[in-house]
N, C-alpha and C positions, 0 to 999 in steps of 0.2 A: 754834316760833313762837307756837303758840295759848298755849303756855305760860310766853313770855317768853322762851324762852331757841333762839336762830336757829342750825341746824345749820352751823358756819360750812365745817367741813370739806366738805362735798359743794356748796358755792358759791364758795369761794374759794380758791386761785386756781381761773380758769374753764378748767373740764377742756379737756386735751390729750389725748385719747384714742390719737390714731393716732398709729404709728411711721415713720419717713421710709419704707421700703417699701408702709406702707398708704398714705399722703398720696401717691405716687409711682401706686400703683396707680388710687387713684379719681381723681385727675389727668389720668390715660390714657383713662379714660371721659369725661370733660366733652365733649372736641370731639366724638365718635361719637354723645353723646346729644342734644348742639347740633344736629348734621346732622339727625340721624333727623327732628328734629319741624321743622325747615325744609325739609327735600326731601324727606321720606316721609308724612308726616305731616300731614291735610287736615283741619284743627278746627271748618273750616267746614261740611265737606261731613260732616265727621263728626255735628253736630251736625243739618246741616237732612235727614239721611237717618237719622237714629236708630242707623247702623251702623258699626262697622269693617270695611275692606273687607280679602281676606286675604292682598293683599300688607303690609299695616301690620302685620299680625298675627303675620305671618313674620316683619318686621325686627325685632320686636318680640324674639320666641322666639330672631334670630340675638343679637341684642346681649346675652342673657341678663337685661335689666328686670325679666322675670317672673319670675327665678329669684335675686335677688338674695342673698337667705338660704342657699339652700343649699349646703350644704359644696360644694365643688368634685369633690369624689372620689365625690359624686353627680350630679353632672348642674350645677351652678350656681354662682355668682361666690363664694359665701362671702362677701361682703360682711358688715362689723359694723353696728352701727347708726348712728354718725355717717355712713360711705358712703352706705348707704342714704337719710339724710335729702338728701345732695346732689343724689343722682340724684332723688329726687320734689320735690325743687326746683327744676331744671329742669325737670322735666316741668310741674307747677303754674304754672311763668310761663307754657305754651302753649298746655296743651289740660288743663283739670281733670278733665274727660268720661273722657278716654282714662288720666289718673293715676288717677282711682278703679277704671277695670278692672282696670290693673295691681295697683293698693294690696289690689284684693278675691282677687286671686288669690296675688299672691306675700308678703301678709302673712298676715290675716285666715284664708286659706281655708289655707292651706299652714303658717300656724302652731302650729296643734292640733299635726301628727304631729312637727314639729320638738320644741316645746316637752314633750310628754309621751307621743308615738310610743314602743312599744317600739321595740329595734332590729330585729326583723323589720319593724315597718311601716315604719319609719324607711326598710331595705333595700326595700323594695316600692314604698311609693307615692312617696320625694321624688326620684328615678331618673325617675318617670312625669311629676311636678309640676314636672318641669324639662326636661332633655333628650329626653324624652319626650316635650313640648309637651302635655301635657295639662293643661285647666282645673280647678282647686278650685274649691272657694264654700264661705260659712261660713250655716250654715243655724239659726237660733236663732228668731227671732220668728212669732210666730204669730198666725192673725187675731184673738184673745180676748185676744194677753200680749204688750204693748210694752215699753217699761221695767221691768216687772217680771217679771223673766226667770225667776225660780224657779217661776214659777206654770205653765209650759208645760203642755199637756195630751197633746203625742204618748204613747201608749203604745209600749211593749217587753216583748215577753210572750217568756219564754225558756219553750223546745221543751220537753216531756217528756225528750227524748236529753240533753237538755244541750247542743247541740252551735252552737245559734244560737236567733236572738232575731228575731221577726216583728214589725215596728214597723208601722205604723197611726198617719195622720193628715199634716196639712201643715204647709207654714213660707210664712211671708209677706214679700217686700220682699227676695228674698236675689239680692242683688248679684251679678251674673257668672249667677246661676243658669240661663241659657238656655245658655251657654257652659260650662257642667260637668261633667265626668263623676264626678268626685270631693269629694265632698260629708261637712263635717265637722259632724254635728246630730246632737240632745241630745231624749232621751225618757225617761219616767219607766218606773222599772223597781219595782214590786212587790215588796215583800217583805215576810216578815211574821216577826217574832221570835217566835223560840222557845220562850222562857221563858212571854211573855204572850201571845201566839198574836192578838197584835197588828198589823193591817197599814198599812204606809203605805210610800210611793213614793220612789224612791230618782233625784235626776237624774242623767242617765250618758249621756256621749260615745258618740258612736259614729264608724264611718268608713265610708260608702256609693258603694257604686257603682253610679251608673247601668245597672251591663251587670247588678247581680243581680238584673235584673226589677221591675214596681211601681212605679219611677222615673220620674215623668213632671213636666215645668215646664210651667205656662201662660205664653200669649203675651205677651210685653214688655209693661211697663206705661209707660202714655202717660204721660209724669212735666212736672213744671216744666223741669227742669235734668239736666243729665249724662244728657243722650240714649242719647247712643253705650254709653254703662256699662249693657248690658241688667239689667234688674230683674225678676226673674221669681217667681210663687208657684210650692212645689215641693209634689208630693203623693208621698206612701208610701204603696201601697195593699197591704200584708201583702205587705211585703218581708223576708226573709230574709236576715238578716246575722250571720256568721257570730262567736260568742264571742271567736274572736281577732282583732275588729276593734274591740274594745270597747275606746275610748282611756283612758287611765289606770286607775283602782279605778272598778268598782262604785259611784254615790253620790256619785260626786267634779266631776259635770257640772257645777253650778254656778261651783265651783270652777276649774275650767278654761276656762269660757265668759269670766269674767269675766278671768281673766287672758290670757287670747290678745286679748279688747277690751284690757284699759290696756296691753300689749306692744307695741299698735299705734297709742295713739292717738299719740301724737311725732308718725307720719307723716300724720297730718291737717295739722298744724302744719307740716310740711314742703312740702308741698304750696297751701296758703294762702299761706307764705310768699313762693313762687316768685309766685303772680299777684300778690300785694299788691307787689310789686316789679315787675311790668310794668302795674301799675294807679300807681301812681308815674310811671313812665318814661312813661306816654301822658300824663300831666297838665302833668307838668314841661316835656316837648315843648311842648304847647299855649301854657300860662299864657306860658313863654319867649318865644313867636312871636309870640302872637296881640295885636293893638292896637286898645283901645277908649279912648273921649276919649282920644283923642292921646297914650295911654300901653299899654307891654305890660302885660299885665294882674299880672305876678310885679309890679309896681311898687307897686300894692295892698295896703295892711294884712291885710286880708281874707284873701285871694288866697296870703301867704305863713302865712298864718297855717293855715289848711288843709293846703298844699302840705308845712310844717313839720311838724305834729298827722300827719297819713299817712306819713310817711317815720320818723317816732319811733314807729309804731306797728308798723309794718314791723319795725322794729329789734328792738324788744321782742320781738315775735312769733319770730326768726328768733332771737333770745337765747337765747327760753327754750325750742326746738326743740333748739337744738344740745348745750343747758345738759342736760334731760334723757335724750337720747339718750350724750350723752358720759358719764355719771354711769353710765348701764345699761352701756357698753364696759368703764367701769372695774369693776363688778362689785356694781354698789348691785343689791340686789333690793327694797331699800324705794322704789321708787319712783312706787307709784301714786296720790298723792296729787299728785303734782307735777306725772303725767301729766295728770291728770283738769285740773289748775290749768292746764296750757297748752293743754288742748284747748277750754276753754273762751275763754280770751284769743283766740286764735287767729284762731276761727270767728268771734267776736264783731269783732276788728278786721277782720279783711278785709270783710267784709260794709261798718264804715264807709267803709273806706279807697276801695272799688271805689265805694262811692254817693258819695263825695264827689270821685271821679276824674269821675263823670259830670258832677255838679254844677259841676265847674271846663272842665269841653269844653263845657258846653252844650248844646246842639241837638244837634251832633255827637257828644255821649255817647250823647245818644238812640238816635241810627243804629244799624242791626245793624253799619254798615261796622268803627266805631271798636272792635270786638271784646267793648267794657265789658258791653253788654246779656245777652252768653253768657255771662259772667263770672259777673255779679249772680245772673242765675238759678241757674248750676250752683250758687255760694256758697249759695244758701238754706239746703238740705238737711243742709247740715255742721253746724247749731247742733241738727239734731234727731239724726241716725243715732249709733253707735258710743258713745249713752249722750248721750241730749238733757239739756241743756246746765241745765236746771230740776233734773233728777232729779240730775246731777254734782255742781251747788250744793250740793245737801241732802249727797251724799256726804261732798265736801270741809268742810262747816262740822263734820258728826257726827262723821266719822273724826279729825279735828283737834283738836274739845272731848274727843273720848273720853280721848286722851293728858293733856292738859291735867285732865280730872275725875279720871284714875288719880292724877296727879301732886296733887291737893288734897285727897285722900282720903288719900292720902300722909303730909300734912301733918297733918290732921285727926286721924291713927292716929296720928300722933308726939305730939300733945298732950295726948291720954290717958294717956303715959304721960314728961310731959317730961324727967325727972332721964336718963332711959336714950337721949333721943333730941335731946339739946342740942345737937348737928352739923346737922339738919335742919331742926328749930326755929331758928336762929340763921341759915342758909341764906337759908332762906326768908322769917323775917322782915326780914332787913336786904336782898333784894331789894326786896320790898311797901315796906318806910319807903322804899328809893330811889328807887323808882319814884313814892310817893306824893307827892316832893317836887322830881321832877325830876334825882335825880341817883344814881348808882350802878347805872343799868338797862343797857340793850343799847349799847355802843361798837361800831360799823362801823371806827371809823376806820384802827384801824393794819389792816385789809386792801383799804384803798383808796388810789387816787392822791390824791396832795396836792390838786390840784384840787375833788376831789369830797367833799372833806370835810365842807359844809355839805349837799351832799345825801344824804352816808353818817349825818348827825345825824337828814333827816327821815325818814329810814329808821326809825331807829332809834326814833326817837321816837314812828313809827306802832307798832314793836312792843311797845315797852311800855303805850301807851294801849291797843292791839287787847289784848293779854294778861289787862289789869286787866277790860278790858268783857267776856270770855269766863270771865274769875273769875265776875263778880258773875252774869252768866245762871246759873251752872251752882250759885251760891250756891242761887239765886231759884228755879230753874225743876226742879234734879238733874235726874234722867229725864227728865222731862215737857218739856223742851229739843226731842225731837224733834217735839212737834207744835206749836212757836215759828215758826213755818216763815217767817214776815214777818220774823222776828229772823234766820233763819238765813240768808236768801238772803243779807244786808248782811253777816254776818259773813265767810261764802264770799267775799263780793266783797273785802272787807278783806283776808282772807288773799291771795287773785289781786295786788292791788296789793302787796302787802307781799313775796311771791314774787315779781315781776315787778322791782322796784326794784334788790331786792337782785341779782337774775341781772344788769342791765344795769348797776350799781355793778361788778361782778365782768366782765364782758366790757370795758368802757370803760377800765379800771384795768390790765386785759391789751396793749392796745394801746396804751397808754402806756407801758407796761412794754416792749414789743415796738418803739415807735417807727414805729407805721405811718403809713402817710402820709396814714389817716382818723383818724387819733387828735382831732385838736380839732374834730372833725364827732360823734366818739362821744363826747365827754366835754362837747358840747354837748346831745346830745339826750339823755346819760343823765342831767343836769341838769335839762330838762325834764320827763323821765320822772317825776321821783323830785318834780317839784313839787306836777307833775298828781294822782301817783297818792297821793301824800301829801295832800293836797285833799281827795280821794275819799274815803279812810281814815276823816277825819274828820269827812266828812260820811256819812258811816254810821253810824260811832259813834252820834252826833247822834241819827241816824234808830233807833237801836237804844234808846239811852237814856230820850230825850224822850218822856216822857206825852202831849204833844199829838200825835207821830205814832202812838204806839200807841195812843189814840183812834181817831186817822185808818185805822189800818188795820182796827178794830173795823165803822169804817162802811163800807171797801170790804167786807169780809166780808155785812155783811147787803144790802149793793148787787148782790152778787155772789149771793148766797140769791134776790134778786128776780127778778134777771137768769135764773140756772136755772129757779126755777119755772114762769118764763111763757116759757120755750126763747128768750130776746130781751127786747127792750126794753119796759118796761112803758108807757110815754111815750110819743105819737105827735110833733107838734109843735106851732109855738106858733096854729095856727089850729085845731087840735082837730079836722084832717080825713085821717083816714088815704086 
């Protein structure tokens, strides 16, 4: 995409992951996980008591929620990843609070030893982490290292014997951690080469047990939202852990940190999707019922135009959950770009879609009755945790230009030596003149419905302008791109919309294809979709290109220097009386 050219195969047609035995199976769980949170399940009480009580907790452990990954022949449903997004789709329309305890324990905290567990751990702890009923937690952040996760300061001092490694220090904000016995956290391990007798720190997984002493959590923290989801600081005060609990290589913590986060993020998307779908359903009720001047309120330009915007966001949202999730069944492991891309969409739409549910109840949104108020708050937190949503931006623009700068570099080495490289010169120039003049760039069309063909063009037509403006930065700026960072966030946004169009071009064009009976409800809103986010595209661009806005951002910059230096506003107001 950054480079012009749109992976069509991992978009089009829009993955069918499950075989009628899976689709049979996770079918079988919809009604058992419908009951649970209507007759077991108290989201209220779980919210104004900060706690789950442990009859939930058991139904929780009977219906196997918490153990959804693991193989069965240890303790758990096996479930794949499209399964799993359904079940925290359901949960996400009832109770968010009580999906992130689940999400913290049977993704997050339990995916370290799935993903790169030898098979002795493997045989140890996922037995424990399932049928077992015991809690994980993933323990990463520390009070000095938020988003920058490599910087962690725990130490891991390995024994004279060899035999274990004594860690020292805490983790901050870790999710489930009052509820854990099994704790998956990353300390730097010392070491110093041989040759140059040089020392520096090595980040490295570990796997902790509460019972090996030195383990202790402080008391829940008083938070905005997702009460019930205890949040706990954990301390290791020279605990000893034992060499064969050290998860993958020596050095490879970062490594593993960061992919147990994008393996997980889909299920944020999962979960957002399910309230943005009962944040819909409360609005649609209302606007339907409710009569003001002598009219229901859906009668309103307004009014549908909102009700239209949340239910298209929805869609999106729940597209490009199923989009990347089904892509990981099939067997993609490039997929963290895409994840990072929906985690972001995601967060960002429900957060609109839930304030503009309130917006459309009025008064009655207000009320703690109408459920929206627990909504908003739990939704805060999801734009910051599992890789805040600032830090993700900068990810997805860098990791996207990176491909696209190989790919021009590419070019640029073929020109120094043209007679030997006439295939790639010719390539790529007769893309650039197409592009340049509107014709020979990105076609959508033969993988869409006939319908959609004007909006598989604005697709399309964002990919080639987004390509050209990620050429010319990378012309402009080479390296020095990543401290563009006003440039990059729009760019990031650009790819978000450009992913996002394309995923609901390819679900819209399936149920046409399928003949469902919301087909001209999806191939009206992927219409929408692809006008709006086409709009966007180009108003970034804009913002990317235009010398008056990068002025304009020169002056938030030194607005921004003011503002820091004097910790606030330098201005009182207009009577000059503080």
């Amino acid at each position: 995409m950054f480079g012009g050219k749109l992976e069509t195969a991992e978009l089009f047609p829009y993955p069918e992951p499950l075989n009628a035995e899976q689709k049979e199976f996770a079918a079988a769980l919809v009604d058992p996980v419908h009951k649970f949170f209507t007759e077991v399940n108290d989201a209220v009480r779980n919210d104004d008591t900060s706690n789950v009580d442990r009859r939930t907790i058991d139904a929780l452990w009977d219906l196997g929620l918490l153990a959804v990954y693991v193989p069965p022949e240890l303790g758990g449903l096996g479930l794949c990843n499209v399964q799993s997004v359904l079940m925290a789709e359901i949960s996400g329309s009832y109770d968010l609070a009580l999906s992130l305890l689940i999400g913290a324990h049977k993704s997050i905290g339990t995916k370290g030893i799935l993903l790169y567990g030898s098979e002795r751990q493997k045989q140890k702890y996922l037995p424990l982490l399932s049928s077992g009923r015991v809690f994980g937690a993933f323990a990463l952040t520390e009070p000095g290292t938020g988003s920058d996760a490599a910087s962690i300061k725990m130490k891991a001092v390995l024994s004279p014997c060899g035999t274990y490694y004594t860690l020292n220090g805490s983790k901050l904000w870790i999710s489930g951690g009052g509820l854990a016995d099994i704790f998956t956290t990353f300390a730097q391990v010392e070491s110093v080469d041989a040759a140059t007798g040089e020392k520096r720190n090595k980040m490295t997984a570990f796997i902790v047990e509460r019972s090996f002493g030195g383990v202790s959590t402080g008391p829940p923290e008083d938070k905005m939202g997702l009460k019930c989801s205890v949040t706990n600081e954990l301390f290791l005060d020279d605990v000893k852990v034992p060499v064969e609990n050290v998860l993958g290589e020596v050095g490879s913590g970062f490594k593993i940190a960061v992919n147990i986060l994008n393996s997980g993020r889909y299920g944020l998307g999962a979960m957002l999707s399910g309230t943005m779908k009962t944040c819909v359903e409360k609005a649609a009720a209302h606007v339907s019922d409710r009569v003001q001047f002598g009219r229901k309120l859906i009668e309103f330009e307004n009014v549908q135009e909102k009700l239209a915007m949340m239910t298209t966001q929805q869609y999106v949202a729940q597209s490009l959950t199923y989009m990347v999730s089904g892509n990981m069944d099939k067997g993609s492991v490039d997929f963290h770009l895409e994840a990072a891309v929906s985690k972001v969409f995601c967060t960002e739409a429900a957060w609109n879609v839930c304030d503009e549910a309130i917006q459309l109840l009025g008064g009655n949104g207000f009320m703690k009755s109408s459920g929206l108020e627990r909504f908003l708050r739990d939704i805060r937190v999801f734009r910051i945790f599992e890789g805040a949503n600032d830090v993700l931006r900068m990810f997805i623009a860098l990791t996207g230009m990176q491909k696209a700068g190989k790919d021009l570099r590419g070019l640029q080495d073929a020109l120094k030596n043209p007679f030997s490289n006439m295939g790639v010169i010719f390539t790529e120039g007769t893309k650039r003149a197409g592009r340049s003049v509107g014709v020979g760039g990105t076609d959508l069309r033969p993988f869409v419905a006939s319908e959609l063909q004007n909006a598989a063009k604005q697709c399309a037509e964002s990919i080639d302008v987004f390509s050209a403006t990620v050429e010319s930065l990378l012309r402009t700026h080479g390296n020095g791109i990543a401290e563009r960072q006003f440039q990059l966030a729009r760019v990031a946004d650009c790819a978000i919309f450009i992913y996002s169009m394309a995923t609901v071009l390819s679900r819209a064009s399936r149920a046409v294809k399928l003949n469902l009976p919301s087909a001209e409800q999806e191939l009206l809103m992927a219409q929408i979709w692809c006008k709006e986010a086409s709009d966007r595209v180009q108003q970034n661009i804009h913002r990317i290109q235009s010398k008056s806005f990068k002025e304009n951002y020169q002056r938030m910059a030194t607005v921004a220097s003011y503002i820091s230096n004097q910790r606030g506003p330098t201005y009182t107001n207009p009577l000059e009386i503080d």
